[in-house]
C-alpha positions in Angstrom: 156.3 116.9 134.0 157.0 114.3 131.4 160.8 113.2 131.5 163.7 115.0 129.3 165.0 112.8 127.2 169.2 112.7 125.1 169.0 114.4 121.4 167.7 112.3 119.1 165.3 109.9 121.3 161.5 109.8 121.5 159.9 111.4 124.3 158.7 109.2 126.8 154.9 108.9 125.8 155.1 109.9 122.1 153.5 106.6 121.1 151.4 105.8 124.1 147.9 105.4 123.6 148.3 104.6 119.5 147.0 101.3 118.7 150.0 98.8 118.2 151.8 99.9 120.8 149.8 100.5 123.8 148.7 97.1 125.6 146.2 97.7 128.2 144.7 94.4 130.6 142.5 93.8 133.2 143.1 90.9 135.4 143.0 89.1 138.5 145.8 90.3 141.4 147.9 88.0 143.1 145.5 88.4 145.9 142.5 86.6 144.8 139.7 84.5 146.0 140.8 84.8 149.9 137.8 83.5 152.3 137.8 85.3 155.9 135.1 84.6 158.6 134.2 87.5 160.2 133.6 88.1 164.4 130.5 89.0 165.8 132.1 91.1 168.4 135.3 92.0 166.8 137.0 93.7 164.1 138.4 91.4 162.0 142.4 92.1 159.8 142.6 91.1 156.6 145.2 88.9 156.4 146.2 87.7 152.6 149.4 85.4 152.3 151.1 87.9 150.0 151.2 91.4 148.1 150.0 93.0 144.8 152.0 91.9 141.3 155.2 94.0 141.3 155.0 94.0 137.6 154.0 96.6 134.8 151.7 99.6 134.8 148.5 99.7 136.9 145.8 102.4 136.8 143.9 101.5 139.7 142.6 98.0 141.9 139.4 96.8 142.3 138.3 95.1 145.5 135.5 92.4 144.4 134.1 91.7 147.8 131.2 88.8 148.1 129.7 88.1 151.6 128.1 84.6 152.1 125.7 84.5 154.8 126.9 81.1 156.6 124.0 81.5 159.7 121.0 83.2 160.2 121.3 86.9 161.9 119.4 87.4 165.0 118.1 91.0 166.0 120.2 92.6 163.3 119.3 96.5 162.5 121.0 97.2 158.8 123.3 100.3 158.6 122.3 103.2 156.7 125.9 102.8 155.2 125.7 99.3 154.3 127.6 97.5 152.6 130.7 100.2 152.5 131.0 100.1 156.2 131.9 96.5 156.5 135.6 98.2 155.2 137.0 99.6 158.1 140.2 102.2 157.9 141.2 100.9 154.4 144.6 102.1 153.3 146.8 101.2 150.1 150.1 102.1 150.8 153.3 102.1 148.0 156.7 101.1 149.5 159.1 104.1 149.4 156.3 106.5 148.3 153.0 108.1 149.4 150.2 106.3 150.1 147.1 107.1 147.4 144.3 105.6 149.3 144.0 106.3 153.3 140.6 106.6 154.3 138.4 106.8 157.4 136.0 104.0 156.5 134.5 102.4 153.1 132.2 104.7 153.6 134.5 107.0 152.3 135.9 105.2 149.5 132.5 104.7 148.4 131.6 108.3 148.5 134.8 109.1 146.4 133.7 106.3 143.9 130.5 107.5 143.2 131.2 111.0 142.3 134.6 109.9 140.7 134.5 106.1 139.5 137.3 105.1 137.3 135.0 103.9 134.1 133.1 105.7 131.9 131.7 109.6 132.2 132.9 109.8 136.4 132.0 113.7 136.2 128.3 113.5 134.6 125.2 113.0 136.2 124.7 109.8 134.1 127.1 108.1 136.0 125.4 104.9 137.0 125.5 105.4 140.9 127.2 102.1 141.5 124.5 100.1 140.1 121.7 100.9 142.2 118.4 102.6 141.5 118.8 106.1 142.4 115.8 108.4 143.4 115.1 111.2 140.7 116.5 114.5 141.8 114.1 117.0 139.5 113.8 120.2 141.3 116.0 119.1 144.3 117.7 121.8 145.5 116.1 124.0 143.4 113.7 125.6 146.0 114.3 124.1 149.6 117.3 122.3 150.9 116.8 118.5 151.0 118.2 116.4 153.9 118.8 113.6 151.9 118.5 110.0 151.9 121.2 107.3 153.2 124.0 105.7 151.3 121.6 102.4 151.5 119.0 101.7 149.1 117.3 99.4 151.7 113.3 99.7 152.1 113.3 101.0 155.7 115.9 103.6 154.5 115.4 106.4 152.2 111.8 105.1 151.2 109.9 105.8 154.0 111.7 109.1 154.8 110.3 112.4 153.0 113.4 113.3 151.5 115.4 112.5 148.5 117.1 108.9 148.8 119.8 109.0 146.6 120.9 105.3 147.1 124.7 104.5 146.4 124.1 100.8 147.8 123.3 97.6 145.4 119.8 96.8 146.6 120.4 93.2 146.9 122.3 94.0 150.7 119.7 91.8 152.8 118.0 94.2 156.4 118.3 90.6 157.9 120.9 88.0 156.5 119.8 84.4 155.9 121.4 81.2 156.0 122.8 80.6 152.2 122.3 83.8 150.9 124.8 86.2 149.7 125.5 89.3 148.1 128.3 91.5 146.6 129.8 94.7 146.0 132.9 96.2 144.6 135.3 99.5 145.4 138.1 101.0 143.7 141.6 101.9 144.6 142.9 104.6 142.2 146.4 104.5 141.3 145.8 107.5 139.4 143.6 109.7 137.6 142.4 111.0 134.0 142.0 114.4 133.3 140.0 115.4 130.2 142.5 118.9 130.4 145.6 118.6 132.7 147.6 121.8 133.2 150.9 120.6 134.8 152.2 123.0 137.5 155.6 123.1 139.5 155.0 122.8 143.2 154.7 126.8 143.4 152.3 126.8 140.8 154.3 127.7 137.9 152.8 126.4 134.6 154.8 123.8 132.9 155.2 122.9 129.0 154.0 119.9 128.2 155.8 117.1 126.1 155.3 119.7 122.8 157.1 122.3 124.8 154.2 124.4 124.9 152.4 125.4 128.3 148.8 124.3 127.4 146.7 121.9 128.5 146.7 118.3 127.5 144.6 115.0 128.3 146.4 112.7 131.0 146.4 109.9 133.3 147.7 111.7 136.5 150.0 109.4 137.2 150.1 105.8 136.7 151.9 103.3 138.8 155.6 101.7 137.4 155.4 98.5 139.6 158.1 97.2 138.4 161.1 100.0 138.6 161.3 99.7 142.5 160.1 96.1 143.3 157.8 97.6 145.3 155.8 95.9 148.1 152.0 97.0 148.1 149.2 95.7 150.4 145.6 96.8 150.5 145.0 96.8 154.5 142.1 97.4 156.2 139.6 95.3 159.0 136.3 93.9 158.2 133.7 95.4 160.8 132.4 93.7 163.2 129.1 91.8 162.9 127.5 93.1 165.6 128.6 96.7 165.4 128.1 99.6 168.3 127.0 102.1 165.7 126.0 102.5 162.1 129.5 104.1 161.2 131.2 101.0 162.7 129.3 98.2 160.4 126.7 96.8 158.1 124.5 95.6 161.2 124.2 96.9 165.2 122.1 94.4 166.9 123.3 91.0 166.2 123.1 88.6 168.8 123.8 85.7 166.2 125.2 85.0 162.5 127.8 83.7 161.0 129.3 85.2 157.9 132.7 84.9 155.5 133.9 87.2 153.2 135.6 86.0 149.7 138.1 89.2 148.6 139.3 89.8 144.7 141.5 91.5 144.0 141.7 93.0 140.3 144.1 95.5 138.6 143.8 98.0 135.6 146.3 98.9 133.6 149.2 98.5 130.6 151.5 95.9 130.0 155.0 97.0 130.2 158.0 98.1 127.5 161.3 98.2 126.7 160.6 101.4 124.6 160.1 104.6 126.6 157.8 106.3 123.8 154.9 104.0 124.4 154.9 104.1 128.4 152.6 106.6 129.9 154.5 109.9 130.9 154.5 110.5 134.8 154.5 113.5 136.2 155.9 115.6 139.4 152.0 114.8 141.0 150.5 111.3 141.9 146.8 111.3 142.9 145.5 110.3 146.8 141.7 110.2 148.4 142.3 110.6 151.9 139.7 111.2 154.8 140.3 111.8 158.5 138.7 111.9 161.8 137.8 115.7 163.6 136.2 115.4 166.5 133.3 118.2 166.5 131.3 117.5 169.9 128.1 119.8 170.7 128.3 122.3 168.3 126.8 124.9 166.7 129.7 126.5 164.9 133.3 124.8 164.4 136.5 125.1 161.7 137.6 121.9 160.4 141.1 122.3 159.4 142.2 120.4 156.1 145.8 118.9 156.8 146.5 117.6 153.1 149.2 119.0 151.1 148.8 119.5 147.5 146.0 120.1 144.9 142.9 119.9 145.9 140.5 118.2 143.6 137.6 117.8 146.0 136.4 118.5 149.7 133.8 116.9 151.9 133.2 116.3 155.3 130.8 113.4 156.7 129.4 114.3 160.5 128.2 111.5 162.4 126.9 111.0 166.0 127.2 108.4 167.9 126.1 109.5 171.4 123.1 107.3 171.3 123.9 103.8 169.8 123.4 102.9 166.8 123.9 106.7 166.3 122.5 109.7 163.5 124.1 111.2 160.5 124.0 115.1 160.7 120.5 116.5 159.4 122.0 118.8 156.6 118.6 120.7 156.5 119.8 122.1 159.8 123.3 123.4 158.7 122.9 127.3 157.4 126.3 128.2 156.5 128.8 125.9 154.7 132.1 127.6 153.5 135.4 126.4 151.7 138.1 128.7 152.9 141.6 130.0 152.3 144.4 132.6 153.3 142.8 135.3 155.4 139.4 133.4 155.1 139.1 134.3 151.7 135.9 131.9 150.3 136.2 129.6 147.6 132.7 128.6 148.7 130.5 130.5 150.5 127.4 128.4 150.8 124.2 127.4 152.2 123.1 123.9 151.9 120.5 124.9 149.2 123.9 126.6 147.0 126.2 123.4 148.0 123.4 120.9 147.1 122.6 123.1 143.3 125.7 123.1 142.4 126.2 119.5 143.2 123.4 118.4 141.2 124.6 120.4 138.3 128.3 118.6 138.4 126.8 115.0 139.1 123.3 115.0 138.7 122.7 113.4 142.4 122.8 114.5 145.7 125.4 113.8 148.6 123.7 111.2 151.4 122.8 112.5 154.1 125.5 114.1 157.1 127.8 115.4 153.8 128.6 118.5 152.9 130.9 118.4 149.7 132.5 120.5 147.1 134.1 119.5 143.7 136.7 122.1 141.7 137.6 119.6 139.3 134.2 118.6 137.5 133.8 121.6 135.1 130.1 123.1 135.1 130.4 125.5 132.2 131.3 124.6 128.7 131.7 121.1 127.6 129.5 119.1 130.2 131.0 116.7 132.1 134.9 117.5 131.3 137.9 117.4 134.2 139.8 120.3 134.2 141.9 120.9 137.3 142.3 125.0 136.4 140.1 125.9 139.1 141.8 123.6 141.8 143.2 125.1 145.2 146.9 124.5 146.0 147.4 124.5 149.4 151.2 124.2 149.6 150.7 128.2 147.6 147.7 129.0 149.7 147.9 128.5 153.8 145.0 127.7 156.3 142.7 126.1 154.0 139.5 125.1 156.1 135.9 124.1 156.6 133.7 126.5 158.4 129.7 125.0 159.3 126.9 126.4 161.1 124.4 124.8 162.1 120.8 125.1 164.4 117.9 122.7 165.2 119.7 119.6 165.7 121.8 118.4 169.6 125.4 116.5 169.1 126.3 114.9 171.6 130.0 115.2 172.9 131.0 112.1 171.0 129.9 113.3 167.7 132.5 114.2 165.1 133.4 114.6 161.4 135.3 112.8 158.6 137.1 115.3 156.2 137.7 113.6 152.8 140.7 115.3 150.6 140.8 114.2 146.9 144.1 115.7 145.4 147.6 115.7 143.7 150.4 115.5 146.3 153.9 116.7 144.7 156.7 113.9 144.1 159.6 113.4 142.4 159.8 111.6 139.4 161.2 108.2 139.0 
């Protein structure tokens, strides 16, 4: 909750947010413009010379990534999850603190982004998809369960399949990369996030006051990030995929026998420029925001639990199931999966779905539909009332509710023993005020 404050000061945050005293930027990191060739055969680290500015208030980080096609590829077969899956295990973590960003793949973060970017209306369906040309989903999921298109907007992807194609990829991300071409994409790294109506909560799920001393709701950034208080050391980390990549979860490409390519990495932050007086610095609260996926392995299934590990309120759930028994591998047909449940306690539901429920309601929140192998649920964009608005009332708390889990079903389609899933966690994970 916002910090007390001696009799006779301002509350922290009284004046934040009125023009004249709050200063917002956008700018260039310290971490900017850094050139990396990437392996054919081998994940490659990104390596920059130094860390993030350690100075005033950032909201979140953009990653400004454009690859410059250096050679012409040989044999290459583009990903279905091209371009986000050139990121590989991408992780920002904050020195002494949690870590808001620890994902899977840029697959993920991608995911996350477009069904919660940090600009505009992130929780209506008018969202722009990040910037490519979306199919129309009119009647989807109105009558029969779609199976989707893939996260790439590519011609042999999504267009020639009978199914919805909800691209999420720019469409300028070449099938087979040429000598001097390039193209670019960008992802986000939330420090934060704003609620359109914030109830603020004690760990137990007490209801707090807010900074008029009444216990209402409020609008709030949920919680920006002091970088200067604790010096603090911060990093973006992840790999750049190989060129040549065994699967389509491990790359852009699978195929390559030649190519050359570099990667040029900006690094830009969002945010407000420091103060010596408390009243016009954003409050911070007892709850810092995180997007976090993980690895299950699933196997040959039919029927499986897939336990969710994250402590804290959950914002969102989704889960991603890949296969990769037979190279470059298959996303999950989600026509195929007949039961899809959120649940909680004694299995009590929060969702009891089949694809055809999960997929309407989606459409309602964002007015598109998940790619294909994702199964997803959102308590935090509001679909009655005022369209579009965040409200985190209906959130689940697992540190007040225990054994909170995934449970699919599925028939028609044959995993193979390597097969798994990636459960992504959007939530507020409890910490103390600083």
């Amino acid at each position: 909750m916002p910090q007390a404050t001696q009799q006779g000061q301002v509350p922290v945050g009284t004046y934040f947010g009125l023009p004249g005293f709050t200063q917002p930027f956008e700018q260039y990191e310290n971490l900017n413009n850094i050139v990396t060739p990437l392996s054919i055969t081998a994940q490659t680290p990104w390596n920059p010379p130094g860390s993030l500015q350690k100075t005033d208030i950032v909201k979140w980080w953009e990653m400004e990534t454009i690859v410059s096609i250096t050679t012409t590829f040989v044999g290459a077969t583009l990903s279905p999850f091209a371009p986000w899956s050139l990121f590989q295990i991408p992780k920002l973590k904050l020195q002494g603190q949690y870590t808001p960003v620890e994902c899977e793949s840029g697959i993920d973060l991608a995911f996350f982004q477009e069904y919660r970017p940090m600009r505009g209306a992130g929780q209506m369906g008018i969202q722009d998809l990040m910037g490519s040309n979306s199919a129309g989903v009119t009647g989807v999921a109105l009558s029969n369960p779609s199976n989707n298109g893939y996260m790439s907007d590519v011609t042999t992807f999504g267009a020639t399949s009978p199914y919805q194609a909800p691209a999420i990829a720019p469409l300028s991300v070449p099938a087979l990369p040429a000598s001097g071409t390039s193209f670019s994409f960008s992802l986000e790294i939330p420090g934060g996030l704003f609620f359109d109506a914030y109830w603020d909560q004690a760990i137990d799920g007490t209801l707090l006051p807010n900074a008029q001393g009444r216990v209402a709701p409020m609008s709030a950034f949920v919680s920006p990030q002091y970088m200067g208080g604790g010096e603090r050391v911060v990093v973006p980390t992840f790999n750049y995929a190989a060129l040549n990549a065994a699967t389509w979860d491990q790359g852009p490409w699978s195929g390559t026998t030649a190519g050359a390519i570099s990667v040029t990495q900006n690094m830009r932050r969002v945010g407000y420029y420091g103060s010596a007086n408390p009243a016009e610095l954003p409050p911070v609260f007892n709850w810092q925001y995180r997007r976090a996926s993980k690895r299950f392995p699933l196997g040959a299934w039919s029927k499986v639990d897939i336990p969710v590990t994250e402590y804290g309120q959950l914002l969102s759930v989704f889960v991603r199931i890949f296969d990769p028994g037979t190279p470059p591998g298959v996303p999950a047909t989600v026509a195929d999966i007949t039961k899809c449940q959120l649940l909680y306690g004694s299995n009590l539901p929060r969702f009891d779905d089949d694809i055809l429920t999960m997929q309407k309601r989606w459409v309602d929140q964002h007015g598109f539909l998940p790619p294909q192998g994702f199964v997803a649920w959102d308590m935090l964009a509001n679909t009655s009332g005022a369209n579009g608005l965040s409200n985190d009332f209906k959130v689940l708390n697992t540190l007040t509710n225990a054994n909170t889990h995934v449970h699919l079903e599925q028939t028609g389609q044959t995993f193979s023993a390597s097969s798994y899933a990636v459960i992504g966690t959007e939530l507020l994970v409890p910490v103390a005020t600083q």
